[in-house]
N, C-alpha and C positions, 0 to 999 in steps of 0.2 A: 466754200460755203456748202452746207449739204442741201443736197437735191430735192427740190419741193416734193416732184413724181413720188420718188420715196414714201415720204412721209401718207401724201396722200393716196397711194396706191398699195403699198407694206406697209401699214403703221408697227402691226404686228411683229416684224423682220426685225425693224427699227428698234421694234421697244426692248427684244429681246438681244440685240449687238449692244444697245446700251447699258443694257443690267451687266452683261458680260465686263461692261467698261468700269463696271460699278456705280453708272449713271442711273439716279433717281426719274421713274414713270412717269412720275407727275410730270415732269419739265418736258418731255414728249409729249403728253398729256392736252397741254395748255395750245400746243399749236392746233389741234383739232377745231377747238371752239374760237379760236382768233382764226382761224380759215376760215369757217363756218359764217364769222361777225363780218368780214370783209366782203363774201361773196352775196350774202344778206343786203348789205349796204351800198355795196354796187348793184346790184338788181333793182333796188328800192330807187337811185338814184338815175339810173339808165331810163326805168320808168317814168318817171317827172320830169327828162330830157325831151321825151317823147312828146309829154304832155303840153310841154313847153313848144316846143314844134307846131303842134295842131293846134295848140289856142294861139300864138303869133300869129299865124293863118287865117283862124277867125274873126282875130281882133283888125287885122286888115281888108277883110272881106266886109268889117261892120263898116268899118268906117268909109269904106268907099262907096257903099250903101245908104250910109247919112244913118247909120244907126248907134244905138246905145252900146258901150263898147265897154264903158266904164267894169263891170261886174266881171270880166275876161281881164281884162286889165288889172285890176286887184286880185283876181285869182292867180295871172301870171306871179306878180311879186311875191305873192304867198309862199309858190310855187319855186321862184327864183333863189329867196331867203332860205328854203328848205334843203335845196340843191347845194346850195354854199352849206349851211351846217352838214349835212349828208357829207360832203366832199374832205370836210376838216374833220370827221370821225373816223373816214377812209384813211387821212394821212396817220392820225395817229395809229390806228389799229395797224398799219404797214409797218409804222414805224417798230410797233411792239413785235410783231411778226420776222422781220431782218434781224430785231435783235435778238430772237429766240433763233433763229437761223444761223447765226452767226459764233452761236452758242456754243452750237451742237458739233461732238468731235466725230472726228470720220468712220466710215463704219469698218469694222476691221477684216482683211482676209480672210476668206473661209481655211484657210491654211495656218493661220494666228491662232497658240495653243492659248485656251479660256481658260483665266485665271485672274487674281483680283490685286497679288500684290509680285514684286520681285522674285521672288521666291519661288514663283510657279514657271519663269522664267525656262528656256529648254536650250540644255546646249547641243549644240549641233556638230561641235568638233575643237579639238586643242589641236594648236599646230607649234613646230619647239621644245625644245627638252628645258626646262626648271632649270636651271643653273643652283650649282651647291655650292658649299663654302666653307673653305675652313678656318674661318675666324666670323664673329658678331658680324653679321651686318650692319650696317648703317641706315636711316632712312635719308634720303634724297639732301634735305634740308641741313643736315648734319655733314653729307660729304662735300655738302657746295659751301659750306662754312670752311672747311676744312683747307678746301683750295680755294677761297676766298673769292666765286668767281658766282656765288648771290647773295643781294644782301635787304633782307626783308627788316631788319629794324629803318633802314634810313629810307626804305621806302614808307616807312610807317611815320615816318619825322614830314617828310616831305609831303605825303599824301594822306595816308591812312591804313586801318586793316587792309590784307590782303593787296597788296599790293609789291612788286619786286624792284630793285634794281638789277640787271643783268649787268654784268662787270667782267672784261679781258676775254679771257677764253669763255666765257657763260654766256656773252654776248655776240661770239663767233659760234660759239655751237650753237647759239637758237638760231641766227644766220644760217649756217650752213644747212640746216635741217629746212627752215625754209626752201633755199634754194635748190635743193638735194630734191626736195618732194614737189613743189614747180616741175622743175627740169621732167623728174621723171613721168608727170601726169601730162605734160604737153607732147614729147617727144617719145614715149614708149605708149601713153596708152590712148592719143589724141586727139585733148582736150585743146579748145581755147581759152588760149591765159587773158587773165580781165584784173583789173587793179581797181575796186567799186570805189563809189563813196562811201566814207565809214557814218557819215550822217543820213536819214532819209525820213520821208516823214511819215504823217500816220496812214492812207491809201495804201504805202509799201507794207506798214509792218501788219494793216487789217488783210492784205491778198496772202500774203506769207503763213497766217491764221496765229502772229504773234496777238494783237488788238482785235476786239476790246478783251477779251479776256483775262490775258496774262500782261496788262497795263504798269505792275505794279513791282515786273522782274525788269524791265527795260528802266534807262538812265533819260529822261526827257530832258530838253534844253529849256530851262525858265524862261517866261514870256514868247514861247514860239510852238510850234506844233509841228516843231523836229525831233529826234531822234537819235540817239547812240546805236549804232547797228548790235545787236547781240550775234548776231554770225552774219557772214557772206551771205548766205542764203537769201537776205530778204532782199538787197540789191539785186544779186545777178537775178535772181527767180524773177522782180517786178520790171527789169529790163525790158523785158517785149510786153507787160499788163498793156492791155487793152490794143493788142494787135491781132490780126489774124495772119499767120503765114501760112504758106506753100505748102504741101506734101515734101515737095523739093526740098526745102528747110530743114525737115527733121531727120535722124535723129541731131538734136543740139548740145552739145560735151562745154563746158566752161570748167574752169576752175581759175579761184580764183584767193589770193592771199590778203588775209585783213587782220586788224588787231579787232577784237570782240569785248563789248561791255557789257555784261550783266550784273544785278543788282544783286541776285543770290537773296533775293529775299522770303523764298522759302527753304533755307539753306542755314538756318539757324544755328550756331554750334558747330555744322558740321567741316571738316578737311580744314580746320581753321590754320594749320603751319603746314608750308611747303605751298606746292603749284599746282595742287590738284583741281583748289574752288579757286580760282582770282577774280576781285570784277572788272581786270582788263587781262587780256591773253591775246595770244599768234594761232590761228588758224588757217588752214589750208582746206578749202570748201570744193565740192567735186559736187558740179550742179546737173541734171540731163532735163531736156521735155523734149519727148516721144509723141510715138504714135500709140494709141491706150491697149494697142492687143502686143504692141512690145514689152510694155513695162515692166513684167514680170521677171522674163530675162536682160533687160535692163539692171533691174534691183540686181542679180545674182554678179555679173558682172562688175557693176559700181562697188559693188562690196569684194570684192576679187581685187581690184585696184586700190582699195585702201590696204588690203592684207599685205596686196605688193610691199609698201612701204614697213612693214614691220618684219616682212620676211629678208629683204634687202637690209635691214638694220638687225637680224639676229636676235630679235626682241620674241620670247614665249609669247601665247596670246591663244587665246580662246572665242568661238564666235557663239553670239546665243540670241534664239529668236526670241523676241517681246513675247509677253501673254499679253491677253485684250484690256488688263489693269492697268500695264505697265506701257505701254502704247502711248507717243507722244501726241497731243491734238489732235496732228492734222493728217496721223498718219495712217494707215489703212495695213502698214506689215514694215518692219522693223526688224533689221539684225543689227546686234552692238557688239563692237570687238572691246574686250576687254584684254591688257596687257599684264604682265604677270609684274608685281612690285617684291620685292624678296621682304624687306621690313616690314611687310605688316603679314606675308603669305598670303597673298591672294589678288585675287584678278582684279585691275580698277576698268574703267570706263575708259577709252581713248579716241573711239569712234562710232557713229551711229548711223545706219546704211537707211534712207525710209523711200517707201515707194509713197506717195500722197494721191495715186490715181488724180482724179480728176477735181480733188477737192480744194488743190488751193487756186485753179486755173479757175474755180468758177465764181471765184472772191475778187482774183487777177483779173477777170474775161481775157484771160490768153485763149486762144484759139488757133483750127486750121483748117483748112477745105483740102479732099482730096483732090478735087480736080475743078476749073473753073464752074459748073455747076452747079455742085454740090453744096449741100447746105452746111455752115459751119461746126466743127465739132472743137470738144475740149481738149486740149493736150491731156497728157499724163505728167505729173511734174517730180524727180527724186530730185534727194540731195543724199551727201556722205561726209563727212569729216575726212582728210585723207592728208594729214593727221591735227589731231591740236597740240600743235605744236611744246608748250609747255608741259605738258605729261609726257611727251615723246622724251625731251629733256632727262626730267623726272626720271622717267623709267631706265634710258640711258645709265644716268649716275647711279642708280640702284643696280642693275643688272651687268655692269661693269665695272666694276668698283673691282679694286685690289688691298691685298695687305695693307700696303704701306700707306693707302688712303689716296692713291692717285685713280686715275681711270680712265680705260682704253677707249678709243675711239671706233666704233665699227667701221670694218676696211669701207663700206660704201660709203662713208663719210670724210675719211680721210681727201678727197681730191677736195674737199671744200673748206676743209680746215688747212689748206695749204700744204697739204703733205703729212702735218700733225698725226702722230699715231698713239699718245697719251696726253692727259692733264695732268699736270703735276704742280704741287704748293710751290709755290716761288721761292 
């Protein structure tokens, strides 16, 4: 949630990281005058508290006097009536205020280059040589036909668009890769493994900063006020919601493995064949909350650990910091690895590194105290993709693909494919 302080101490700051976001003034705007109506109306109502006070007083002092009380006594109710309307103005104007609050995406790093769409986007470095080829490429979808090992029409019988079967070898290589990047975020870079629920409800996906906003990309259960998880993130992150830990506690490393549902419902048209957009996928979430003056090298690290996994599999890839347009929600600094796809030439999306400072801890009320005196402070909360699993695939069969239409397995893969060192058509 962003910081009231902010707004009403920087409004100016604010309005200006907004414009950056491509956020409209007005809507900063608005909280001004709905601050302004609340503290009106608590002042207005605190006074008639008071007043209430000192005629009860009176009107006990009349009556133990044998005197006329009655005109105190109707002024009381007058009084009492006003207090309740006053009190239910309060709620609503709150209420209008949390959800201007609630609204508002985070303010971004003074290190976030300004700019309004992708494009302004900055890269920071290619790591990997391009792989060449001397024969057509293939795209992804075409060589998993090929070896027969996905099969997107029966998942369309079965369920709908965008949706796969994985079959024989396509269902051991999403396994392995699973387990392959587990293994290595527990034991090389060490994280705690967590197996979330893939269901949660709205409290989790509002502290995450998916709700209310973005209502309309998540998969709701009918008749219930559950949830489809769209990533790890909003379990593991709402795991400690509403605790306060230790100094001791932190830093916190998770990672954890879930299948993800997203509706893709501003996604129109787009990646419609292959595994790029699915609205269910394998991910591999790499969660931290720190201490807020670590974060920073925190973010550089968690993004270091995702890289692992694509430098370990021989996959090209490029890293590129967000502009303040292109900036998710909740995020405050943003770097996306993008991995090299040869059929289409060019970099897709595979992972997304975000520091969210202290903004989604303050929707969570996660917290911690330095030391037992100490007054409570917010965590700092990242997450990272490390990897999404079905574009790692993807990328795999695109990037290793051979002549003859079979395709090698990269050596750090092999102990998990059984020894397997290619795919080949049956």
């Amino acid at each position: 949630m962003f910081d009231v302080k902010l707004l009403r101490n920087e409004l100016e700051r604010v309005k200006e990281a907004m414009a950056a976001r491509g956020k409209p003034a007005e809507e900063i705007d608005r909280f001004t005058g709905l601050d302004a109506k609340r503290r009106e109306l608590l002042q207005e109502s605190e006074r008639l508290k008071n007043r209430r006070n000192t005629v009860s007083q009176e009107v006990a002092a009349k009556k133990r006097n044998g005197e006329d009380a009655e005109p105190l006594i109707v002024e009381m109710r007058e009084v009492n009536d006003r207090i309740k309307a006053l009190d239910e103005e309060v709620r609503v104007v709150e209420e209008d205020l949390n959800k201007l609050l609630l609204s508002i995406p985070n303010m971004p790093h003074s290190s976030v280059p300004v700019g309004l769409t992708e494009e302004q986007n900055v890269e920071i470095r290619r790591v990997g040589d391009v792989p060449s080829f001397s024969f057509e490429v293939m795209p992804h979808w075409d060589v998993a036909a090929r070896l027969g090992i996905l099969d997107f029409e029966a998942a369309g019988k079965v369920t709908g668009s965008r949706f796969v079967f994985y079959k024989g070898l396509g269902a051991r290589l999403e396994r392995a890769l699973i387990n392959f990047m587990m293994d290595l975020h527990t034991d090389r870079h060490g994280y705690e493994e967590m197996l979330p629920p893939f269901i949660v409800n709205r409290d989790s996906l509002t502290g995450t900063g998916q709700l209310p906003k973005f209502e309309e990309d998540v998969f709701k259960l009918e008749h219930t006020d559950y949830f489809l998880i769209p990533t790890a993130e909003v379990p593991v992150t709402n795991y400690h919601r509403d605790e306060i830990l230790s100094v001791e506690q932190l830093p916190k490393y998770y990672v954890a493995f879930s299948a993800c549902f997203r509706s893709e419902a501003g996604a129109a048209g787009r990646d419609t064949r292959g595994l790029i957009r699915q609205h269910q996928f394998n991910k591999v979430e790499l969660v931290k909350l720190v201490k807020p003056e670590d974060s920073y090298d925190e973010l550089e690290s968690l993004t270091q650990h995702a890289e692992a996994v694509l430098q370990l599999l021989g996959l090209p890839y490029r890293v590129l910091t967000l502009c303040t347009g292109d900036l998710g929600f909740s995020s405050a600094k943003t770097y996306d690895l993008e991995v090299w796809m040869p059929s289409s030439g060019t970099y897709r999306e595979i992972s997304s590194c975000s520091n969210f400072e202290d903004f989604q801890a303050r929707r969570a009320n996660l917290r911690f105290r330095r030391d037992a005196k100490s007054k409570p402070e917010f965590v700092h909360t990242l997450n990272g993709s490390g990897l999404a699993v079905g574009r790692t695939v993807a990328a795999i069969l695109e990037n290793y693909q051979q002549p003859d239409g079979s395709v090698l397995i990269p050596e750090a893969l092999q102990p998990y494919m059984g020894g397997l060192k290619v795919i080949q058509a049956k």
